[in-house]
C-alpha positions in Angstrom: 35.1 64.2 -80.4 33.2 65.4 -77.5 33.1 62.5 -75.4 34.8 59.4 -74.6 32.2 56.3 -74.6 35.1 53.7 -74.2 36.3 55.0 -71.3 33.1 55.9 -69.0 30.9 53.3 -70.0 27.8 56.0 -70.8 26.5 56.6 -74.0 22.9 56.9 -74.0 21.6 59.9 -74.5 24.3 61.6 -75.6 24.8 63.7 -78.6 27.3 66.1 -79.2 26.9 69.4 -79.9 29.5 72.2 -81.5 30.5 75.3 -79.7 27.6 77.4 -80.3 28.7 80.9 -81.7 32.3 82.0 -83.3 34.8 83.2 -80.6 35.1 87.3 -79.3 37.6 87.9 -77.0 37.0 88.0 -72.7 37.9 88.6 -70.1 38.2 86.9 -66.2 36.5 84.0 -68.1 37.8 81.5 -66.1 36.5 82.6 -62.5 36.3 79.1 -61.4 36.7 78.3 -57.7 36.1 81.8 -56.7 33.0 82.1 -56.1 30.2 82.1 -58.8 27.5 80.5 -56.5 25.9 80.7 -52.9 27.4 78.3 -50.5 24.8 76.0 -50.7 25.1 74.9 -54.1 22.4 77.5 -55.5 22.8 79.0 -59.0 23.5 82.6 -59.5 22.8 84.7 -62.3 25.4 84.2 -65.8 26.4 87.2 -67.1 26.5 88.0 -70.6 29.9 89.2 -70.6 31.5 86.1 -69.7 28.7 83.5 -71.4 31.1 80.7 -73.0 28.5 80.0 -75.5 29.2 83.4 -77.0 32.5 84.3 -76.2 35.1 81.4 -76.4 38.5 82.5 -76.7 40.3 80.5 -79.9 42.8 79.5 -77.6 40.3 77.8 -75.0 38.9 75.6 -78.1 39.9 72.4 -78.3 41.5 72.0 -75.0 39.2 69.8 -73.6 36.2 67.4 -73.4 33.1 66.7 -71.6 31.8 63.3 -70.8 28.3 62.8 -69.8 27.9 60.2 -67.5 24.4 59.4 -66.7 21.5 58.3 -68.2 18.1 59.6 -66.6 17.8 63.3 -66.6 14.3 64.2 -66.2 12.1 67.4 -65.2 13.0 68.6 -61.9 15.9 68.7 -59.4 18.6 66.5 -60.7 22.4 64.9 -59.4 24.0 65.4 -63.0 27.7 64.2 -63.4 29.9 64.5 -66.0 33.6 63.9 -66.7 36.1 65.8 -68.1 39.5 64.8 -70.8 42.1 66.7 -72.2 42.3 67.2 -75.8 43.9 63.6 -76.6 40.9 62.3 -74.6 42.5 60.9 -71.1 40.6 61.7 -68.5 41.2 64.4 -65.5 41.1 64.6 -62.2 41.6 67.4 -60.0 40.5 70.0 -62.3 38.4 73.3 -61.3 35.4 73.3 -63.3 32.6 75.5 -63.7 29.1 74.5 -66.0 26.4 76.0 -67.5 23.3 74.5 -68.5 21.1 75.9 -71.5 17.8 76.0 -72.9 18.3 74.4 -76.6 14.7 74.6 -77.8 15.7 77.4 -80.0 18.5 75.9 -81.7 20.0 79.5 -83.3 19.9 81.5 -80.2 20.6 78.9 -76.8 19.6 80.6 -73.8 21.7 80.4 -70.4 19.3 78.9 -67.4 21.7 78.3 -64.8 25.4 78.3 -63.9 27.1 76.1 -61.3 30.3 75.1 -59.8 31.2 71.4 -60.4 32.2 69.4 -56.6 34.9 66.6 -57.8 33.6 63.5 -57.1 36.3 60.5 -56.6 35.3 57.4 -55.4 38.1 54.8 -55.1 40.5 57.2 -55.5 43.3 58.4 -52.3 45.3 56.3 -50.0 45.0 52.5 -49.7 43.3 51.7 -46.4 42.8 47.9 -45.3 39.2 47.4 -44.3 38.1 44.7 -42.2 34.8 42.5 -43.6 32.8 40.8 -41.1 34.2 37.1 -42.6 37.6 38.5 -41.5 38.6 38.8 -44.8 40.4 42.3 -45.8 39.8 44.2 -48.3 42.3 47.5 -49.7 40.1 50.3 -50.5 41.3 53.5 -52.4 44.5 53.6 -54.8 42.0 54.5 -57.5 43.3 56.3 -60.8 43.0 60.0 -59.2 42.3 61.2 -63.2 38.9 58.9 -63.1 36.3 61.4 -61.3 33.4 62.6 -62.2 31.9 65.9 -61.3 28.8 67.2 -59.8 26.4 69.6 -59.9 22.8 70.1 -59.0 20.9 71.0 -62.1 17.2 72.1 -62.0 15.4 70.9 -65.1 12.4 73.3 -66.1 11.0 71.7 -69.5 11.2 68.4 -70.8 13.2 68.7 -74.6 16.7 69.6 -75.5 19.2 71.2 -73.1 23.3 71.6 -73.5 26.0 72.3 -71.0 29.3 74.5 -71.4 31.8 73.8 -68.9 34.6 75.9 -68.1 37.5 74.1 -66.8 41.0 74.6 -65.8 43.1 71.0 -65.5 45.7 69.9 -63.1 48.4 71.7 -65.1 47.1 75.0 -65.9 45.1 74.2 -69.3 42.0 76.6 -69.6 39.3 75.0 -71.9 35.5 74.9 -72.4 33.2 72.3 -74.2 30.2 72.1 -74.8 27.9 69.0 -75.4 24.2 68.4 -76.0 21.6 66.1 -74.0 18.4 65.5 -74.1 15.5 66.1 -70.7 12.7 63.5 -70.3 9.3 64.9 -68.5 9.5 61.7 -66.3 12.4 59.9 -64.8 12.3 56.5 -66.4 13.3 54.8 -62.9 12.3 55.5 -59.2 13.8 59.2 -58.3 13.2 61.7 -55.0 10.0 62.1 -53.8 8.6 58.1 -55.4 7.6 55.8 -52.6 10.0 53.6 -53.0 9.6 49.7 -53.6 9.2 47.5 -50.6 12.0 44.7 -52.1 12.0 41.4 -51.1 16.1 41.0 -51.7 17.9 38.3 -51.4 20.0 38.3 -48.3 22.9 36.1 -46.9 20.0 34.6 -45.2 18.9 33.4 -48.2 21.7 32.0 -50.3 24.1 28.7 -50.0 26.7 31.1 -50.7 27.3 35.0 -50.7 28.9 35.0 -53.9 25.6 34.3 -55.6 24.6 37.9 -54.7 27.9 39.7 -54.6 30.4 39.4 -57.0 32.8 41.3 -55.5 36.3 40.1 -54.0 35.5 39.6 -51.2 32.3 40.5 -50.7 30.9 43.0 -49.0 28.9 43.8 -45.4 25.8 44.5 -46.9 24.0 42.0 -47.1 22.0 41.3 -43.4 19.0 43.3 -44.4 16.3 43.3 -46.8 15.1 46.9 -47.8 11.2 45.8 -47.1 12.1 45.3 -43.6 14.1 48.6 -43.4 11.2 50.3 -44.8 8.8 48.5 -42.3 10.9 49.5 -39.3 11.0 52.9 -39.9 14.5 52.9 -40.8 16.8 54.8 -43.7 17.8 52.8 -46.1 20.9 53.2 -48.4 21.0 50.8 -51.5 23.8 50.4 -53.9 23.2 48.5 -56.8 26.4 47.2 -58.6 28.3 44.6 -59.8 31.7 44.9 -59.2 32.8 42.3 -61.2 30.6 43.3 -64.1 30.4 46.8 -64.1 30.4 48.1 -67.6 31.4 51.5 -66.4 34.1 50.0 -64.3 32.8 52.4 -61.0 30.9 49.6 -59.4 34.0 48.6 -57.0 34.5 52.2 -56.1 31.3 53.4 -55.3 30.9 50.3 -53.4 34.0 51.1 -51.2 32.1 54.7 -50.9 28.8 53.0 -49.5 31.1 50.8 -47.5 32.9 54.1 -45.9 29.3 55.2 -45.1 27.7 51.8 -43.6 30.9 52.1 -41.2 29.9 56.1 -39.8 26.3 55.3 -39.7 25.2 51.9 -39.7 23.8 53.0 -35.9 20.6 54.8 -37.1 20.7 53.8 -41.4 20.8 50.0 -42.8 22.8 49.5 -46.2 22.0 47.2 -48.8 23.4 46.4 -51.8 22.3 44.3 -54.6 24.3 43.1 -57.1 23.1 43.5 -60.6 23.0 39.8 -62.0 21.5 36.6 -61.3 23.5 34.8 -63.9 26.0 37.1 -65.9 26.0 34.4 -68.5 23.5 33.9 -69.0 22.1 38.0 -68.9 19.5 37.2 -66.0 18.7 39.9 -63.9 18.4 39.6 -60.4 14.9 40.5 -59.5 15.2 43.8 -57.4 18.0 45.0 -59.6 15.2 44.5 -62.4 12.4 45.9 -60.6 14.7 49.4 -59.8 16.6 49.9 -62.6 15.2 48.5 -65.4 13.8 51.4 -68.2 10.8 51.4 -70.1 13.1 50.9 -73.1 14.7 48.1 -72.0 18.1 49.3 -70.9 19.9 49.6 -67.5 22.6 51.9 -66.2 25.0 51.3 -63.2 25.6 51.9 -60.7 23.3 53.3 -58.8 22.9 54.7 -54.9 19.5 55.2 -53.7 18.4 56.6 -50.4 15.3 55.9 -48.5 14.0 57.8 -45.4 12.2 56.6 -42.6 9.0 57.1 -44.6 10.3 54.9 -47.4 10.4 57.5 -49.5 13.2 57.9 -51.9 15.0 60.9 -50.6 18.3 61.2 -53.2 20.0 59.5 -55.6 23.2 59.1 -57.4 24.1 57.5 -60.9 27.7 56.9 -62.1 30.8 57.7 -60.1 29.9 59.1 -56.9 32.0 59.5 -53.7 31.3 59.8 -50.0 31.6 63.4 -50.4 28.9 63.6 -52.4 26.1 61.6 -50.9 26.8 61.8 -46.8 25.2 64.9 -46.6 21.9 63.4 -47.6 22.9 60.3 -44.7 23.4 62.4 -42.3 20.3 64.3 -43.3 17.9 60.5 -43.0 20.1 59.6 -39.7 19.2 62.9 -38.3 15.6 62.1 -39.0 14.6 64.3 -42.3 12.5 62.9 -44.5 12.0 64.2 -48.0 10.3 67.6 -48.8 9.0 68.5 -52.2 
């Protein structure tokens, strides 16, 4: 088993696929965290020598898994994240992980296209720190599971159509493995992505409601809830929206990624507003709030979360983030909008 649905949350669009050709022996196979790629998170070349897909040592089968954990990979630059277990499935934090994406259109000979190192994403997870909500209510952030991460890289999609990725990983306690998994590329993204104007929502505020808990089910809930991201736009102001449901969340990252946005609102709430918009208008009854269904919502009918979006001052959509992502993740593209960059094609 290649992947653990129960525990992420995130199944669509995920197939598994075996290790691609029988094992020959390597060697420095597992270079990871010295190096492999440029400083900025570009790709460098793979060489044969060391290409997992090839040349899996027996005793690096079987040692681990990869979880996918996202749902709209499409043509282009993309935030992909997966998650990594140890062979009796549990996931793992803290591990050093390297991945390599290939070109699956011919099924008998998979081609090598780009190879990254994965950045650890955690959010929820380190020490508990009180934070202070504007009601005066406190709220303990952190003290997350450390081994419920996911892990990042920036993958450039060049065809629409089958792709895989191998990732080579050493865990916490010195276990070397690689997996591999299959996954398929649309030629669109199926909801808004970087470089879409993005929609001029009329959300529902505090303003707006008898009580916040109609549009946060979080306890307590959150400070984001003063502005609506049509106004943002219309002021010229960066916009970061989280939409989740903390009390809902399927994938059970909603609360932490919140706490991450939260981290954020408090550094640059100055010169970037913060929104977020919880997923349901009734739970019970499976209705959608309305901007939640306007973003997120696929052709097909389904809907992922969370999600993290960010706007620039041109109300284009500048990033965004799906499944567990942390603070060290996505404040490089804040401070980007704060600083006044807009997005660039």
């Amino acid at each position: 088993m290649l992947f653990s649905s129960q525990w992420w949350g995130y199944t669509r669009g995920m197939r598994p696929i075996a290790l691609l050709l029988p094992a020959v022996a390597v060697s420095a196979l597992l270079l990871i965290g010295c190096g492999g790629g440029g400083g900025d998170g570009s790709p460098t070349a793979f060489p044969t020598s060391s290409d997992p897909a090839r040349n899996i040592p027996a005793e690096q089968r079987n040692k681990i898994n990869v979880v996918i954990a996202g749902s709209d990979w499409y043509v282009g630059d993309n935030n992909f994240v997966f998650g990594i277990t140890d062979k009796q499935d549990q996931p793992q934090g803290g591990a050093k992980a390297r991945a390599t994406l290939y070109d699956l259109r011919d099924p008998k000979n998979p081609k090598p296209v780009q190879t990254l190192d994965a950045v650890q994403s955690a959010p929820g997870v380190g020490p508990e720190v009180k934070h202070a909500h504007a009601t005066g209510d406190t709220h303990v952030h952190g003290g997350q599971d450390e081994s419920r991460v996911g892990y990042f890289v920036r993958a450039k999609f060049t065809y629409a159509g089958p792709w895989g990725i191998a990732v080579e990983a050493e865990l916490k306690d010195g276990t070397k493995g690689i997996a591999s998994v299959g996954f398929d590329v649309a030629a669109k993204p199926s909801v808004p992505a970087p470089g879409q104007v993005a929609f001029k929502s009329d959300n529902l505020t505090k303003r707006d409601v008898a009580n916040i808990k109609e549009i946060d089910s979080g306890d307590p809930p959150n400070d984001m809830h003063d502005v609506k991201i049509k106004d943002a736009i219309a002021a010229g102001r960066p916009v970061m929206i989280v939409f989740s449901t903390p009390a809902f969340c399927t994938s059970r990252f909603c609360g932490p990624v919140n706490e991450e946005v939260e981290a954020l609102q408090v550094a640059y709430r100055d010169k970037v507003d913060f929104v977020h918009v919880e997923i349901w208008k009734n739970f019970d009854k499976k209705e959608l709030n309305a901007t939640a269904k306007q973003w997120l919502v696929r052709p097909d009918g389904g809907l992922s979360e969370p999600y993290v979006y960010l706007v620039d001052s041109r109300g284009v959509i500048f990033d965004r983030w799906e499944g567990p992502v942390a603070r060290n993740i996505m404040e490089p593209g804040v401070k980007a909008v704060a600083a006044g960059q807009t997005f660039a094609k």
